[in-house]
C-alpha positions as CSV (number, residue, x, y, z in Angstrom):
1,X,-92.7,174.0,-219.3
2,X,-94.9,177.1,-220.4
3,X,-93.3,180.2,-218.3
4,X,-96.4,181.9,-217.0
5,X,-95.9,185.8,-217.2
6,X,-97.2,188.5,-215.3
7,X,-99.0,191.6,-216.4
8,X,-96.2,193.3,-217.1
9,X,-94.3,190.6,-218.9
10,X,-97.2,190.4,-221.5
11,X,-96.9,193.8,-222.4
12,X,-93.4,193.1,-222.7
13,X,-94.3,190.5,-224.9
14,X,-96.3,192.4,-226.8
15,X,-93.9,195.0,-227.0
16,X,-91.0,191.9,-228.5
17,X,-93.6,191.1,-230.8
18,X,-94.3,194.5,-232.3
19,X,-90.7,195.2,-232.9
20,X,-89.2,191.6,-234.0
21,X,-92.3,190.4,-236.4
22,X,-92.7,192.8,-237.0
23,X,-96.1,193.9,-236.7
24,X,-98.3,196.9,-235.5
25,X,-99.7,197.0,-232.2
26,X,-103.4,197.7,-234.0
27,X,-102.8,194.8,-236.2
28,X,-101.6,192.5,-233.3
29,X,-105.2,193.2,-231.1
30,X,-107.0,192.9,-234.7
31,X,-105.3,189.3,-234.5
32,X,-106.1,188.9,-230.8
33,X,-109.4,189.8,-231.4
34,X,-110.1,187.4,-234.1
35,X,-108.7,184.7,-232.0
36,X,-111.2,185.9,-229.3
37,X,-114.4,185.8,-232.1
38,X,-113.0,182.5,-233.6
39,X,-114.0,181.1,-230.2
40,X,-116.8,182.8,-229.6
41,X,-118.5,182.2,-232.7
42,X,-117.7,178.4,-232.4
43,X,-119.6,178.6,-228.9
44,X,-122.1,180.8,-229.4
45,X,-124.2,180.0,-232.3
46,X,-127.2,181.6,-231.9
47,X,-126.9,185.1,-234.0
48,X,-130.0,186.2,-233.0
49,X,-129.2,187.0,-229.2
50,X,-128.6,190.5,-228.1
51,X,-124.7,191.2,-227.3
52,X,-124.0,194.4,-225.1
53,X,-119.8,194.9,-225.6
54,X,-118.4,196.9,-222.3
55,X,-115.5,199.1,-223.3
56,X,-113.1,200.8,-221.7
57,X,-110.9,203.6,-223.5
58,X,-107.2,201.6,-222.7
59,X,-106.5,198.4,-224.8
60,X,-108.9,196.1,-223.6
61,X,-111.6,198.7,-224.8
62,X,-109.6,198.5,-228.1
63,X,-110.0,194.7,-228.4
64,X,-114.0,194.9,-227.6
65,X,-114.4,197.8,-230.3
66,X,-112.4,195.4,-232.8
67,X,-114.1,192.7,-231.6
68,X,-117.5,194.2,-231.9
69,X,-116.7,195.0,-235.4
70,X,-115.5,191.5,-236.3
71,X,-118.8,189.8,-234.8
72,X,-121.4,192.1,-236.8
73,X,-118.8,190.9,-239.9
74,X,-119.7,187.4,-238.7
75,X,-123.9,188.2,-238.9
76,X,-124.3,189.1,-235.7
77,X,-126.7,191.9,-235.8
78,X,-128.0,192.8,-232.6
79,X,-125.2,194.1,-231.1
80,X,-125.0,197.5,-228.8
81,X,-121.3,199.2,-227.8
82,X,-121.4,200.8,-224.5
83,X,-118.1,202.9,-224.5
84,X,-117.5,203.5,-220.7
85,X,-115.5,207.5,-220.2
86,X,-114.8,207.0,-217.0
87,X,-111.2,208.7,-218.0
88,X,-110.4,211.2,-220.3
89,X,-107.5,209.3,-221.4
90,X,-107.7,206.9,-224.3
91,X,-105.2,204.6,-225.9
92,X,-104.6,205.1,-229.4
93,X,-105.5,201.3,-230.6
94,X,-108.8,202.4,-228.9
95,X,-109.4,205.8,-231.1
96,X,-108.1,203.7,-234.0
97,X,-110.6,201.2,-233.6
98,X,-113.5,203.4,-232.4
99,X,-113.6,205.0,-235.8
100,X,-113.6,201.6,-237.7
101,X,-116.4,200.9,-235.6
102,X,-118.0,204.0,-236.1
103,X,-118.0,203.4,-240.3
104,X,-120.2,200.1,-239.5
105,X,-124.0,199.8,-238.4
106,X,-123.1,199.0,-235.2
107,X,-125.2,200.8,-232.3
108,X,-122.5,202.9,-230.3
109,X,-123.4,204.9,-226.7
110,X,-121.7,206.3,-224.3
111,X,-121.5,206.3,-220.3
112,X,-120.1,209.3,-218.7
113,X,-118.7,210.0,-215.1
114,X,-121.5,209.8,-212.5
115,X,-123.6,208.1,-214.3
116,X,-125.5,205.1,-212.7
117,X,-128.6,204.4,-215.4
118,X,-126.8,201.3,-217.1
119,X,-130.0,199.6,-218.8
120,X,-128.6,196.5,-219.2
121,X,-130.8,194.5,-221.1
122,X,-128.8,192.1,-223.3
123,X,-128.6,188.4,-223.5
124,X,-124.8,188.3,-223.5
125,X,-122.1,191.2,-222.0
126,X,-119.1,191.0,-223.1
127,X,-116.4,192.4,-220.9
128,X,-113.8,194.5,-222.5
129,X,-113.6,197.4,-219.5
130,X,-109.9,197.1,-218.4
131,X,-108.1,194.0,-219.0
132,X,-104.8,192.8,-217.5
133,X,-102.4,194.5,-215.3
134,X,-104.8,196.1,-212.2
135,X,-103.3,196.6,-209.2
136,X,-105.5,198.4,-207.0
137,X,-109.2,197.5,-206.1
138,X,-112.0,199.4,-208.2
139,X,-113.7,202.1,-206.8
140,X,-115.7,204.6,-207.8
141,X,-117.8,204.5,-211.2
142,X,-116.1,201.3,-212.2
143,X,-117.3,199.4,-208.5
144,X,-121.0,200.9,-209.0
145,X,-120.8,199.8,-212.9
146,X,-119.7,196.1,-211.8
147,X,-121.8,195.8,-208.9
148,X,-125.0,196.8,-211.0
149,X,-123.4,194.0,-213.7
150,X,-123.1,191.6,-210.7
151,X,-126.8,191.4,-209.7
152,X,-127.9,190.8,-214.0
153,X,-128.8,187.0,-214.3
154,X,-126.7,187.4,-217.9
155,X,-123.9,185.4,-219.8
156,X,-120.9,187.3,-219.3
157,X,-118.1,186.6,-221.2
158,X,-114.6,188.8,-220.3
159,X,-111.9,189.5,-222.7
160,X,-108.6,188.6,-221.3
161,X,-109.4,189.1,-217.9
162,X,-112.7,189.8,-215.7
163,X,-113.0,193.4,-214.9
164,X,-111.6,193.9,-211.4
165,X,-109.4,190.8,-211.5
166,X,-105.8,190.9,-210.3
167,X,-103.4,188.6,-211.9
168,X,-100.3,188.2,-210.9
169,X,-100.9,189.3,-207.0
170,X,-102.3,188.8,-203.7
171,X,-106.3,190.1,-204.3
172,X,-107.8,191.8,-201.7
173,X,-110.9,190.1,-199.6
174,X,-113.3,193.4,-200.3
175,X,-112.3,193.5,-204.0
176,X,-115.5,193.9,-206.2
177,X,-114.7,192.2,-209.3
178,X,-116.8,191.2,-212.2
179,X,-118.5,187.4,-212.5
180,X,-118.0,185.9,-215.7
181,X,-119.4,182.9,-217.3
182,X,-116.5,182.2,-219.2
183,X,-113.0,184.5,-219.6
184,X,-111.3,184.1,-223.0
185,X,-107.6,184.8,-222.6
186,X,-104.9,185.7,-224.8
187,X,-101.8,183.4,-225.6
188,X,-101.9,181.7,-221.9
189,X,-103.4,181.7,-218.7
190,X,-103.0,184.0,-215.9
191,X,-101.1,183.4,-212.6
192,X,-104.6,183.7,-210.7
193,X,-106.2,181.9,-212.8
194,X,-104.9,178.9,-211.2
195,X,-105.4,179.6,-207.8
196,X,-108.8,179.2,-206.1
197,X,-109.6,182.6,-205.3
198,X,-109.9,182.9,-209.5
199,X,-113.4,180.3,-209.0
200,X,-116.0,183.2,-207.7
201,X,-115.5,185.2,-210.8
202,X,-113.8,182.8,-213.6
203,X,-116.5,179.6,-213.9
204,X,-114.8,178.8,-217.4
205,X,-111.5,180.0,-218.6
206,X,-110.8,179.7,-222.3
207,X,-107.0,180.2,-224.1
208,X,-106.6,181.4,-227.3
209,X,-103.2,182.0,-229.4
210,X,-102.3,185.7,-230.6
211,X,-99.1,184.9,-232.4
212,X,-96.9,186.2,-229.0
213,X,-93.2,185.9,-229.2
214,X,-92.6,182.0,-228.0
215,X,-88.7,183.5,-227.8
216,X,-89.4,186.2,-225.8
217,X,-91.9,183.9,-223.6
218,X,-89.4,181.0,-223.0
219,X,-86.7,183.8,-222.4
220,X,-88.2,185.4,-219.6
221,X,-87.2,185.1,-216.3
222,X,-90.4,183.6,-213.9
223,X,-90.5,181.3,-211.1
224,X,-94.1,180.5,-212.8
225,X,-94.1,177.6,-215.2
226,X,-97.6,175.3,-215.9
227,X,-96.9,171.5,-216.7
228,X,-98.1,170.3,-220.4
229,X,-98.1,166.7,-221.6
230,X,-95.2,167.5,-223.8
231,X,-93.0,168.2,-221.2
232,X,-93.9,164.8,-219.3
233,X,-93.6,162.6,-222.4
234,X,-89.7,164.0,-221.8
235,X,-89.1,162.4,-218.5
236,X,-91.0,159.6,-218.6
237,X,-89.0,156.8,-219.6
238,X,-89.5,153.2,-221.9
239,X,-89.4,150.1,-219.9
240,X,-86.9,148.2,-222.1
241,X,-85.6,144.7,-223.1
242,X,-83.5,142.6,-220.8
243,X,-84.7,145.4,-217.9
244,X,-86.1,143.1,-214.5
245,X,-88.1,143.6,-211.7
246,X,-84.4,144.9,-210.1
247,X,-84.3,147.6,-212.9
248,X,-87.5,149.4,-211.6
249,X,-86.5,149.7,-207.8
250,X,-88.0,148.6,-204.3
251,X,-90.5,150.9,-203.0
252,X,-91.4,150.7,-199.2
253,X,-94.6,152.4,-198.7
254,X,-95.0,152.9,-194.5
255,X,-98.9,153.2,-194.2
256,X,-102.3,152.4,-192.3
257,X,-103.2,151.2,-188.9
258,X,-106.1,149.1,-187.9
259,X,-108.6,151.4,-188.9
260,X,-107.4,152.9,-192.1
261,X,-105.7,150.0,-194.1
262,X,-107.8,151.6,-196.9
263,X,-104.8,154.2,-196.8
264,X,-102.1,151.5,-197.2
265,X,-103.7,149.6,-199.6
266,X,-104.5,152.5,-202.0
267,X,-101.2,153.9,-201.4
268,X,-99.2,150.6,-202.3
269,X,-101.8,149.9,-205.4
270,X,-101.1,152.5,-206.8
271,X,-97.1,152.2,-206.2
272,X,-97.5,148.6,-207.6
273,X,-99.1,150.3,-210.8
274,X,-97.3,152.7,-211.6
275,X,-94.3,150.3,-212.3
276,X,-92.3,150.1,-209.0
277,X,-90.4,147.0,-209.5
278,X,-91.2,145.7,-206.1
279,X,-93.3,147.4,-203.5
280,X,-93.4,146.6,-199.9
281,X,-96.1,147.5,-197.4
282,X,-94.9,148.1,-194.2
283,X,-98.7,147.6,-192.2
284,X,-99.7,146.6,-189.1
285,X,-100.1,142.6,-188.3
286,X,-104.1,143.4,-188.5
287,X,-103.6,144.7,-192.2
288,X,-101.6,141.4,-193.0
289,X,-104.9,139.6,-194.4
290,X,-106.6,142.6,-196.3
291,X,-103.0,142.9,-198.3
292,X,-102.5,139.8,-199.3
293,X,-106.2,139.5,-200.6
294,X,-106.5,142.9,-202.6
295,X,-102.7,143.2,-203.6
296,X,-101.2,139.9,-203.8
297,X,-98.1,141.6,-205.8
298,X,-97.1,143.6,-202.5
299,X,-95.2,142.2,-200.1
300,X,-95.5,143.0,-196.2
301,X,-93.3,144.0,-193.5
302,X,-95.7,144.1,-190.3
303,X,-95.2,146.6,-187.5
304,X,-96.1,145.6,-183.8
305,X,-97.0,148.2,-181.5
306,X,-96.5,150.9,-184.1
307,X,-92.5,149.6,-183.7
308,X,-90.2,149.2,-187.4
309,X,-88.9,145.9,-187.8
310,X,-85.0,146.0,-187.8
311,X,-84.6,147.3,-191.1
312,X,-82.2,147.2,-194.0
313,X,-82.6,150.6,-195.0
314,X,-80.2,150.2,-198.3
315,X,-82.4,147.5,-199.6
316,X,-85.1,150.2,-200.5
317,X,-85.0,152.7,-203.3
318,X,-87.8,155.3,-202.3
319,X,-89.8,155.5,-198.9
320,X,-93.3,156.9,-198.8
321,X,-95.0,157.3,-194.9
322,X,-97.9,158.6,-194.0
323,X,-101.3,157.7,-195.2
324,X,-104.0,156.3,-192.2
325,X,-100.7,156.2,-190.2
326,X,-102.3,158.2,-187.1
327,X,-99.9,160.4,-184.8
328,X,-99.5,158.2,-181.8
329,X,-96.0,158.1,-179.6
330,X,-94.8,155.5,-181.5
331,X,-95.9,156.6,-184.9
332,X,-93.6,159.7,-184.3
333,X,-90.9,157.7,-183.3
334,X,-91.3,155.7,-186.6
335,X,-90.7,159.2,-188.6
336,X,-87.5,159.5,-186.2
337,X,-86.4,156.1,-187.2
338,X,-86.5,157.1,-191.2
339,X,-85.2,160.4,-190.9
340,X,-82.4,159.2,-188.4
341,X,-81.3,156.3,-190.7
342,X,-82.4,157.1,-194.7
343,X,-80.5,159.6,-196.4
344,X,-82.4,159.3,-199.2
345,X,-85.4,161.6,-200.5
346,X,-88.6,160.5,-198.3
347,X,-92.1,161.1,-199.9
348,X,-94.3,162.7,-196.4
349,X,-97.5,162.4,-196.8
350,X,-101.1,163.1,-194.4
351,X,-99.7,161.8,-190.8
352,X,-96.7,162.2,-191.3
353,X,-96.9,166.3,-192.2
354,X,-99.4,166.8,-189.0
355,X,-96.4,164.9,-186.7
356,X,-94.4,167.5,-188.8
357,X,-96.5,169.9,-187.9
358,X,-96.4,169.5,-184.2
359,X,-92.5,168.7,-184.3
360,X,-91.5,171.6,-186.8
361,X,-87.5,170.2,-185.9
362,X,-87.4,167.5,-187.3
363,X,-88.2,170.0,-191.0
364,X,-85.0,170.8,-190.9
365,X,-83.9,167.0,-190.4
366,X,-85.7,166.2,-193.0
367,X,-83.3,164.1,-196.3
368,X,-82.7,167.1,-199.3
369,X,-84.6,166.7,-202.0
370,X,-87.7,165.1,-200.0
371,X,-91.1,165.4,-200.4
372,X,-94.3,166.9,-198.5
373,X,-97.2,166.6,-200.2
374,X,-100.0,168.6,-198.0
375,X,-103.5,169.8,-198.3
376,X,-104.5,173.2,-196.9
377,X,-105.2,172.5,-194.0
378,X,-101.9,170.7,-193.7
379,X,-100.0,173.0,-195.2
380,X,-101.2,175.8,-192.9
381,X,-100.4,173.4,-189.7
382,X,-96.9,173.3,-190.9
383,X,-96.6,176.9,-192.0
384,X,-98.8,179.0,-190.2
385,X,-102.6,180.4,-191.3
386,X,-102.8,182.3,-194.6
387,X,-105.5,184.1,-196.0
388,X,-105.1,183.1,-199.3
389,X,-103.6,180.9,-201.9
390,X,-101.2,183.7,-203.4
391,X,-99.8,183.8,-199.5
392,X,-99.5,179.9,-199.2
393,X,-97.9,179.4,-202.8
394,X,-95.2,182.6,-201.9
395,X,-94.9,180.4,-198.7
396,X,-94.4,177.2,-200.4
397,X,-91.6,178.7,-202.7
398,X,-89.9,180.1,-199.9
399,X,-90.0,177.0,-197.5
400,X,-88.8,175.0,-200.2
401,X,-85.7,177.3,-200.9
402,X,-84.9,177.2,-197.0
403,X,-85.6,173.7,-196.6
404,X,-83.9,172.1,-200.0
405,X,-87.2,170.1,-200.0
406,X,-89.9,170.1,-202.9
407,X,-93.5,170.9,-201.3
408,X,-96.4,169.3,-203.4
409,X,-99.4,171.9,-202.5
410,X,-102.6,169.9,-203.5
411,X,-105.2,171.6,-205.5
412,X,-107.2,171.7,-208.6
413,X,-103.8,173.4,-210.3
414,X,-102.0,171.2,-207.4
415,X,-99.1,172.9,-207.1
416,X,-95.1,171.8,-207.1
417,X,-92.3,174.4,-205.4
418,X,-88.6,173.7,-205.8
419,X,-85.4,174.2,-204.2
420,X,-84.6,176.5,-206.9
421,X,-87.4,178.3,-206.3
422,X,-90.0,177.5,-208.7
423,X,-93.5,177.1,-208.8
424,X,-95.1,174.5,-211.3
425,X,-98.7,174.4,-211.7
426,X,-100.1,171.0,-213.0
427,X,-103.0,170.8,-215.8
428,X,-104.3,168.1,-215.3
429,X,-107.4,166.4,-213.1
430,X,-110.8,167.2,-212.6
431,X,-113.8,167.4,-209.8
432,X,-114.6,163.6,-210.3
433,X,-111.6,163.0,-208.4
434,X,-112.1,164.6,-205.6
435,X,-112.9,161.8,-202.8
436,X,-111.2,160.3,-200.1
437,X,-108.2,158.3,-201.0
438,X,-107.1,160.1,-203.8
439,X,-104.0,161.5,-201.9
440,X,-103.1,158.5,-200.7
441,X,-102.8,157.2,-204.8
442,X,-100.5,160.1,-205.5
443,X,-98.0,159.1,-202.6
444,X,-97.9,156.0,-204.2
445,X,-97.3,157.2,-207.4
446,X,-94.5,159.5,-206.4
447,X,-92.8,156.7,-204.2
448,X,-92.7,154.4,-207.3
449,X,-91.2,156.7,-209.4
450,X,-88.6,158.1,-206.7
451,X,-88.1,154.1,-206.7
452,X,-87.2,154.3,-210.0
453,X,-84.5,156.2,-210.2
454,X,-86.2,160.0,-211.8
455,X,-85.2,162.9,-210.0
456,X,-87.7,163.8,-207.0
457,X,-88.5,166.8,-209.1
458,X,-89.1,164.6,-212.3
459,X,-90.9,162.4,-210.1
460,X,-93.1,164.9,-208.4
461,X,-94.0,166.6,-211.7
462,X,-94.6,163.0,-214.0
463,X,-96.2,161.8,-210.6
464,X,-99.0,164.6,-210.4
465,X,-99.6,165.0,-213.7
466,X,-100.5,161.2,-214.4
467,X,-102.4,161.0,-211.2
468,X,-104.7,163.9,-212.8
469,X,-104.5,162.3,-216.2
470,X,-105.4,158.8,-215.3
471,X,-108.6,161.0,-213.5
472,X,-109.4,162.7,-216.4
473,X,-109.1,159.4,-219.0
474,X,-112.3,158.1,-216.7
475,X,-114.3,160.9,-216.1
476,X,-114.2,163.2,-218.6
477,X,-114.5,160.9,-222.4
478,X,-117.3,158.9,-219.7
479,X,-119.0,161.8,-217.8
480,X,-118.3,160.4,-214.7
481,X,-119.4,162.3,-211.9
482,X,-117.1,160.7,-209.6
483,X,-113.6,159.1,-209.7
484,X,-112.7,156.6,-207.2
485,X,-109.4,156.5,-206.2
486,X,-108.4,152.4,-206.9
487,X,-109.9,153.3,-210.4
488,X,-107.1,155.7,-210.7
489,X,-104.5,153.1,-208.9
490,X,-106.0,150.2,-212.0
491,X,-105.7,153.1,-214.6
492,X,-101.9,154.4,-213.8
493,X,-100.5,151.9,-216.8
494,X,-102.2,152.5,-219.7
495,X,-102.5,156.2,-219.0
496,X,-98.4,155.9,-218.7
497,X,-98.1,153.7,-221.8
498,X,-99.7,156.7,-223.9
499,X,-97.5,159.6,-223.0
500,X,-94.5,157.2,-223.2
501,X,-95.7,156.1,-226.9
């Protein structure tokens, strides 16, 4: 897993690097801003557009002098520096690089406190005003400056991080904080990049590699962690010789009512797919004929009146309840049932977090190690309203701590909290796969893999990530504007067969 660091933690990386490379800090932002130009020239080709670089007099000023310099090296010509002395400090990588760039041809001017006449004319800003580490909201010169940049219909690209940006806290509902086009970032992305409240000002964010300490990176101590293939490939295991359907687990996937067999269908397709040795759908009798037609492989256990069946609770490896269940009397009853009589991690998905929700006893009922896999809204039934997604994934981490439960929080970085306190943010998945039904394919997906036998952390980390995957193997090489969800269920084994090769 990549630890994700905060502000600090970078310049504590940076700090590592300096000292055990070793290196000078000047040389290490020369390197980070050739990274940032290696990108940049790859992207924009067009040498003949105007570039306006923004510079503050701190480090992220440093990087756009350096990186000003390094673009009229690469032929771009038209280029303006507007060096912004809004303080009277300066770093020294910023003097350092200020007079390399004042030995080149490149057109330097300054604004001053109190000034409001920008000019902004270019085709392309680049945003190099203060970087990482902000943790206050801008006021002042710097809010007039980005406001005035805010209303310019102009590329803006930002170096690191927008101007205005928080990264590793809660950001404030009146921040002003600059829009960029794209933000290239050095050596990974920031916590808030992740998070929705990053999409007003981030449309594109863009990593590049600076040669930062991996040691020191790995070494840190973070509850922050994203989820790469690499790490996958790890847990996911072979299906080998002289293994049976018996090897791979029965999955019971408790699901639909008369109206919303979709649910139970999609949710038992794509248990079924991604390799549960047998799956059972436990439906209601109307259900009985739309099963057997669509998913032949899945066997039934019908429900009457919303009632279980007498039930042999050891003959099932994993349980997954919830999708089109409803919240009826005797849909609550059914949660009761499992809770009462399973001991083993339950997957809790749609209906069954809102009966949660209503009946917050029964969370601390709940099997260790199970599984709640909410949306927002859901998650803010269970938990109470937040005003943000830094509140709900501090929430998430603590409720999963108190609980000894692992609390899937779906989103575009859909994201897992632990028992031990961690936070894992996936990578993978795309818009295409946003539709109805998608949820109910990654209960499925989880249940099977609970089913057999990985951890309910190794299957709620594998599970997401080749949910997203299998999205992102359709949409993105076909330019798919849309993903259904049985496309995903169909496309579960191959995408598994690749990160197992």
């Amino acid at each position: 897993m990549l630890p994700l660091l905060t502000a600090k933690q970078i310049r504590d990386a940076d700090a590592y690097t300096i000292a055990k490379e070793p290196i000078s800090s000047v040389d290490l932002m020369e390197r980070a801003s050739k990274a940032f130009v290696g990108w940049f020239v790859n992207h924009f080709q067009d040498k003949q557009q105007s570039i306006t670089v923004y510079c503050g007099t701190g480090n992220n000023g440093g990087d756009g002098l350096a990186i000003a310099r390094i673009l009229g090296e690469h032929g771009f010509k038209n280029l303006t520096v507007k060096v912004i002395r809004f303080s009277d400090k300066a770093s020294n990588d910023f003097k350092t690089n200020l007079e390399r760039l004042q030995a080149t041809d490149v057109k330097i001017t300054e604004i001053n406190k109190g000034e409001t006449d920008f000019n902004q004319q270019a085709d392309i800003i680049i945003d190099a005003l203060l970087g990482s580490g902000l943790n206050k909201p801008l006021a002042g010169d710097y809010k007039n400056l980005v406001e005035y940049l805010n209303k310019l219909d102009t590329t803006v690209v930002a170096v690191d991080v927008p101007t205005g940006f928080y990264t590793d806290a809660e950001i404030p509902k009146d921040a002003t904080i600059l829009k960029t086009d794209i933000t290239i970032t050095f050596q990974q992305p920031k916590i808030n990049f992740l998070l929705p409240e990053s999409g007003p000002y981030i449309d594109c964010c863009e990593v590049v590699k600076i040669g930062l300490s991996e040691e020191f990176i790995h070494a840190v101590d973070t509850p922050y962690y994203l989820v790469e293939r690499e790490d996958i490939r790890k847990i996911l295991k072979p299906r080998k010789r002289f293994s049976n359907k018996g090897t791979y687990g029965h999955a019971l996937i408790i699901a639909g009512k008369d109206e919303t067999m979709g649910a139970a269908l999609l949710a038992s397709s794509a248990c079924a797919h991604a390799g549960a040795g047998l799956t059972t759908a436990c439906i209601p009798q109307s259900g009985l004929i739309a099963l057997n037609s669509s998913m032949p492989e899945v066997m039934a256990l019908i429900r009457k009146d919303e009632e279980l069946p007498a039930i042999a609770w050891d003959k099932f490896s994993s349980i997954g309840i919830g999708p089109g269940l409803g919240k009826s009397t005797d849909t609550l009853q059914l949660l009761n049932d499992i809770i009462e009589h399973y001991k083993k991690p339950v997957v809790i998905d749609a209906d069954a977090v809102n009966l949660l929700a209503d009946n917050k006893q029964l969370l601390n009922e709940l099997p260790t190690g199970s599984i709640l896999t909410p949306h927002m809204k859901e998650f803010d039934r269970l938990f109470g309203q937040h005003e943000n997604w830094w509140q709900r994934a501090q929430k998430a981490k603590a409720k999963a701590e108190e609980l000894a439960i692992y609390i899937v929080l779906k989103n575009d970085y859909t994201i897992i909290a632990t028992p031990a306190g961690k936070l894992y943010f996936n990578s993978t998945g795309n818009p295409a796969m946003a539709t109805g039904g998608m949820g109910d394919i990654l209960t499925g997906i989880i249940t099977s893999l609970l089913a057999q036998h990985y951890t309910p952390e190794q299957a709620c980390l594998a599970g997401i990530y080749i949910h997203g995957k299998a999205g992102d193997e359709l949409a993105l090489p076909n330019r798919l504007n849309v993903v259904l969800p049985q496309q995903v269920a169909n496309q579960l084994p191959a995408t598994m067969a690749k990160l197992i090769a």
